[in-house]
N, C-alpha and C positions, 0 to 999 in steps of 0.2 A: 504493500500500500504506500503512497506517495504521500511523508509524513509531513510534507507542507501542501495542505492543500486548496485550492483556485481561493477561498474565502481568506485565506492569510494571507494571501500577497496581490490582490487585485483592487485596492482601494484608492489609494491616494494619486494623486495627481505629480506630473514630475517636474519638479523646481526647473527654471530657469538655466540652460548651460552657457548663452552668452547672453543675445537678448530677445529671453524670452523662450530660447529654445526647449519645446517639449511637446508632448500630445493632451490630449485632453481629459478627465478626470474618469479613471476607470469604477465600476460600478463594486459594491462589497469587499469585505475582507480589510486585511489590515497595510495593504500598500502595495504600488505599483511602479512603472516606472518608463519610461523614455529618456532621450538624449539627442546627441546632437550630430552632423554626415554629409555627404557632398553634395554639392549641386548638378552633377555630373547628369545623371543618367533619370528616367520614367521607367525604363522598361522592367516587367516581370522576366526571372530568367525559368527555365523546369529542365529538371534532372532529363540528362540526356540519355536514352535506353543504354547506351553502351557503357556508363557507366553506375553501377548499380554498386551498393555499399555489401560489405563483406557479409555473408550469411542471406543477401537479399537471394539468391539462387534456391537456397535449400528452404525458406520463410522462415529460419528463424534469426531475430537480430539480437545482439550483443546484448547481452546481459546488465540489467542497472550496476551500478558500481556502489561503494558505500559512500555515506558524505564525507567530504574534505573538503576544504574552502579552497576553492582555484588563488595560487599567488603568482599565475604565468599564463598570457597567451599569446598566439604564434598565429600569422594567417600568411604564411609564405607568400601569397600571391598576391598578396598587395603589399607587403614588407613591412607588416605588424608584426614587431617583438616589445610585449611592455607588460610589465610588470601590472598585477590587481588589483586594487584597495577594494574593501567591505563599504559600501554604503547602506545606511538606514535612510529613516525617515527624518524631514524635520518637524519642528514644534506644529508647524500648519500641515503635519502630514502631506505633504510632501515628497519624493524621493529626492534625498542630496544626491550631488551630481558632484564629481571629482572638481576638487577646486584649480583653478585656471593660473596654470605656472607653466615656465619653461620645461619643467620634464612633465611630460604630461601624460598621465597614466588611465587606462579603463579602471572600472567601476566594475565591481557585481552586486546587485541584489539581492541585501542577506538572506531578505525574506521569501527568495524564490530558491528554488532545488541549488545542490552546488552541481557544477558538471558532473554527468555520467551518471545521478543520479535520476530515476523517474520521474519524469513533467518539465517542463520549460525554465532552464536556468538564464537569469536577464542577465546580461552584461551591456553597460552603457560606456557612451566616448565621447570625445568634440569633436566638431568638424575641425574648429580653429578656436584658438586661447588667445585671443586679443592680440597683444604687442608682440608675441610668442613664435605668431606664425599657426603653420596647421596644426591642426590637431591627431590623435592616436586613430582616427578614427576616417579621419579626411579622404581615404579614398575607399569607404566601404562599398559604395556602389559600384565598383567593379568587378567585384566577387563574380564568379559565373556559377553557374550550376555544376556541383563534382569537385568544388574546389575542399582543398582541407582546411581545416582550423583544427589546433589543438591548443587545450586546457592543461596547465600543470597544475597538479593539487599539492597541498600540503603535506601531506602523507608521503609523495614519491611517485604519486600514480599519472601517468600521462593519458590523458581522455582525446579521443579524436574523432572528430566531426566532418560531415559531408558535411557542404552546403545543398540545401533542397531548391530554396528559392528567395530571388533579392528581391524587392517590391520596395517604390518610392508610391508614398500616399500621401495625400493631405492632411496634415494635423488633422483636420474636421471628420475628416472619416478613419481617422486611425484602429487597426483592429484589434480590439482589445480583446475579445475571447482566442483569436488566433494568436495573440501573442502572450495572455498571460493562464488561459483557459488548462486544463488538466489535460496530458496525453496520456497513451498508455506506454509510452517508450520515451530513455531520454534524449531530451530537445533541447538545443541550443538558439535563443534568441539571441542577437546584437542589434543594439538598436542607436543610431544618430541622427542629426537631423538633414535636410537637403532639402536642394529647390533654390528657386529664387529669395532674395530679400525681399521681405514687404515691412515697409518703415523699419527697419534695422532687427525684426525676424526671421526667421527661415520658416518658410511658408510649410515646407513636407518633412515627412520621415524616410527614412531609410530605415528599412529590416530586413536583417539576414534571418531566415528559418536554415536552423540545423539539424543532422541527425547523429547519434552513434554512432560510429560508422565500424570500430574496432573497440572489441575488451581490452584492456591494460595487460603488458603483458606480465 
C-alpha cells in the first residue's frame, strides 16, 4: 500500500519560484506542488514502441523500492547533475520552492513518495534564478520520450526512470490528479514552469511523467 496517500500530498498551492511561478491550488490532502521550466517547447512527447522499459515485454515492472529520501538527480540528456533539498510546506500552505542562489539545486516533495517508491514522487526546479542565470531545470522540455532520469537515495540505492511523456500546459488547466493522483507503480513527476512571460510570469508548466524503468541493483 502507498503509505503516503493522494489526501496527504494534494492540497496546497505552490509558492512563487520567480514571479509568481507555479500552478494552481490543488484540491484535498495536506500539500502539493509545482515549479518552474522553459519556454522552449508545447509539444506532448509518447513512448516510442521500440523503446519499452525493462520487464515491459514479460508485464511485469520493477518492483517499488523502500523509502529513502533522493539527495541526487541525473537527466543525462539535458545535462542535469544536482544535488536534492527536502521541501515542505509554508505557513500559507504552500509548497516552498528551493531558494534562488547561484548553485541552484531541485527540490522534492516531502510529502509525496520518495523515488522508487509506489505513487508519484514531485520533484521541483527553476527555469532561471534571477541574476544567477538558468536554472537546474531550464531545459526540461527537451526530455523526449525513452529518455532516462535517475534518482540517488540516501540509503545507496540508484532508482531509474523512463520518461513517459513531457507536456507544457497552462497554469489554468494544470493537471493535478495526473500529477499528484495515486498510481499503482512508481512514478516520477518533474515539474517547472514555461511559456511565455505575461507581466513578469510564466504563463505554463512543464511536466515530465516518469516511470520505473529498472530495480536497484
Amino acid at each position: 500500500m502507498n503509505p503516503f496517500p493522494r489526501r496527504a500530498f494534494v492540497t496546497a498551492a505552490v509558492g512563487s519560484l520567480l514571479a509568481g511561478c507555479g500552478g494552481g491550488r490543488p484540491p484535498g490532502g495536506a500539500g502539493g506542488g509545482r515549479s518552474a521550466g522553459t519556454a522552449q517547447s508545447t509539444r506532448r512527447s509518447t513512448p516510442p514502441p521500440s523503446r519499452t522499459s525493462p520487464g515491459a515485454s514479460s508485464g511485469t515492472a520493477p518492483r517499488p523500492v523502500g523509502r529513502s529520501v533522493p539527495v541526487r538527480l541525473e537527466i543525462p540528456a539535458i545535462g542535469v547533475d544536482t544535488p536534492v533539498m527536502s521541501l515542505g510546506l509554508a505557513p500559507d500552505r504552500t509548497v516552498r520552492v528551493p531558494p534562488v542562489t547561484a548553485h541552484d539545486r531541485a527540490g522534492w516533495y516531502r510529502h509525496s513518495p520518495t523515488p522508487g517508491q509506489r505513487g508519484p514522487s514531485v520533484i521541483l526546479g527553476h527555469v532561471t534564478v534571477g541574476v544567477h542565470g538558468d536554472g537546474v531545470f531550464r531545459h526540461l522540455a527537451r526530455l523526449r520520450a525513452g529518455d532516462r532520469i535517475v534518482a540517488r537515495l540516501e540509503n545507496g540505492t540508484e532508482t531509474v526512470f523512463t520518461t513517459d511523456t513531457v507536456r507544457t500546459v497552462a497554469k489554468k488547466d494544470f493537471p493535478t490528479d495526473a500529477v499528484y493522483g495515486d498510481t499503482a507503480t512508481p512514478q516520477l513527476r518533474l515539474v517547472t514552469c514555461g511559456g511565455p512571460l505575461d507581466d513578469g510570469e510564466y504563463r505554463d508548466n512543464v511536466i515530465v511523467f516518469a516511470t520505473l524503468s529498472s530495480p536497484p541493483p
